[in-house]
N, C-alpha and C positions, 0 to 999 in steps of 0.2 A: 556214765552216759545218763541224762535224764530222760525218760523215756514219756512218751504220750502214753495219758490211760484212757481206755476206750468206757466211759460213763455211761452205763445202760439205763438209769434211773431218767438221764436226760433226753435219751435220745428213745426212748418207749413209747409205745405209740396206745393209746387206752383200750383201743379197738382187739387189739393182737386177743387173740383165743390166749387158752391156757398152753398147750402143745406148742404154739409158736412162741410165746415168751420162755420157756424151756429150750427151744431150739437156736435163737436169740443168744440164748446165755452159753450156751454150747461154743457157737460159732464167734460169739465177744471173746470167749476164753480161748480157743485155738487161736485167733488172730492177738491177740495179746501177745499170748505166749510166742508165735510165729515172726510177727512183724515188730513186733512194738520192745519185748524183752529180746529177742534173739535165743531163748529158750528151748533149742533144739532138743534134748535130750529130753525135755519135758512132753513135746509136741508127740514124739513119736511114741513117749510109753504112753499116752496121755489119749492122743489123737490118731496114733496109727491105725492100719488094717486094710485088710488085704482090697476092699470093693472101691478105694478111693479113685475115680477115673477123674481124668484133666484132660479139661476142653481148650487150654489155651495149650495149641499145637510146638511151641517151644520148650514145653515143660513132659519127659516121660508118666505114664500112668506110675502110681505108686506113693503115699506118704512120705517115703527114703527118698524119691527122686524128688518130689516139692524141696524138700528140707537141705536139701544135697544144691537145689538150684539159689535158694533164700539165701544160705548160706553163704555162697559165692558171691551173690550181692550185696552182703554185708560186710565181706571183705572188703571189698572193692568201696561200699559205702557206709562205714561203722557207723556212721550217725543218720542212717534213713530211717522215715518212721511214717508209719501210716494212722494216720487222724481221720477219725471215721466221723463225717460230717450228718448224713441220715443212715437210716436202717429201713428198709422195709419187709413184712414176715408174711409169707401168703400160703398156709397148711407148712410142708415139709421145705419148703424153700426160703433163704434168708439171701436179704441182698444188700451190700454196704455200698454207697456212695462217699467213696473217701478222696483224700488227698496226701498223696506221697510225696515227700521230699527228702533227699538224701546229703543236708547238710543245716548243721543244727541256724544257722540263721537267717533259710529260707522256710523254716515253720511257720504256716500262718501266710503265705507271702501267695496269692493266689498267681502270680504271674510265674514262678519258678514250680519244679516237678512235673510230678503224673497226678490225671485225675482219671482215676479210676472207678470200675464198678465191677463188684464182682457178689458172682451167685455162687450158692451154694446148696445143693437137696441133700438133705436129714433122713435118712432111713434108721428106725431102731435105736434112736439116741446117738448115732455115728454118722459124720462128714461123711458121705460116699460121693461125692461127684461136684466138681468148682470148673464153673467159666468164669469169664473176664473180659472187661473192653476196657484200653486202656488210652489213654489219650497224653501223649508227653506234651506240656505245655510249652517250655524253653526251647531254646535256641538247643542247647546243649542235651537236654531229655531226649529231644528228638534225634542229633546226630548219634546219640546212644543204641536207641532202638534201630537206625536204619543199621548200623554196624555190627549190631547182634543179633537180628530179625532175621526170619530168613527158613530157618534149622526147621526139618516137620520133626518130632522128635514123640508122638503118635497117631494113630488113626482114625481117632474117637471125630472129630469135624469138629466146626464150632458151635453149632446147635444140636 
């Protein structure tokens, strides 16, 4: 599979403190590793622990359960990959506006996929806590999400 690599040289913003380009590189390389390689085994020794909470209510709290859920979407889509279009770093918080597709020749194709945004707060050099807004673009994204949406699968809320 050739996978998108997420460019941080490019996508850097000059402004970012030092603390935020560190956290920056953190959260490039879990989502790398996560989205882009399918690197499970990587993520969890790499990126696990116990404080990670999840604010999109489809997903259990826990790095095993992100990883458990990713997973199952790459079954389902071995060729999805998320192309991170900006970044923004504000202290402990990093935010990706990307664009997901899950079939290698709608990469690039703003009319097919999800466009997403998701955050993520940095505590201690460790992901402890990811939201998300996600927006299915297609016909088919959408019928997706209404057929798997649904599930409250924690408590955490969305803000």
């Amino acid at each position: 599979m050739d996978t998108i690599q997420i460019d941080f040289e490019s996508l850097r913003q000059g402004h970012w403190s030092e603390r935020e380009v560190q956290n920056v590189k953190l959260v490039i390389a879990f989502v790398q590793a996560l989205m882009n390689d399918h690197d499970f085994d990587r993520v969890l020794a790499e990126f696990g622990n116990a404080r990670y909470r999840q604010h999109n209510r489809g997903i259990p709290d826990g790095m095993e359960a992100l990883v458990e859920y990713v997973k199952n979407f790459a079954a389902r889509f071995p060729d999805y990959t998320y192309d991170v279009k900006r970044i923004h770093a504000d202290g402990d918080f990093v935010i990706f506006h990307s664009h997901i597709t899950t079939k290698k020749k709608d990469r690039g194709d703003d009319r097919r996929g999800i466009n997403v945004s998701d955050t993520w707060r940095i505590d201690d050099g460790q992901i402890v806590e990811h939201w998300d807004a996600l927006q299915p673009i297609d016909t088919f994204m959408r019928f997706y999400f209404w057929m798997v949406g649904g599930k409250v699968a924690n408590r955490n809320g969305v803000f």
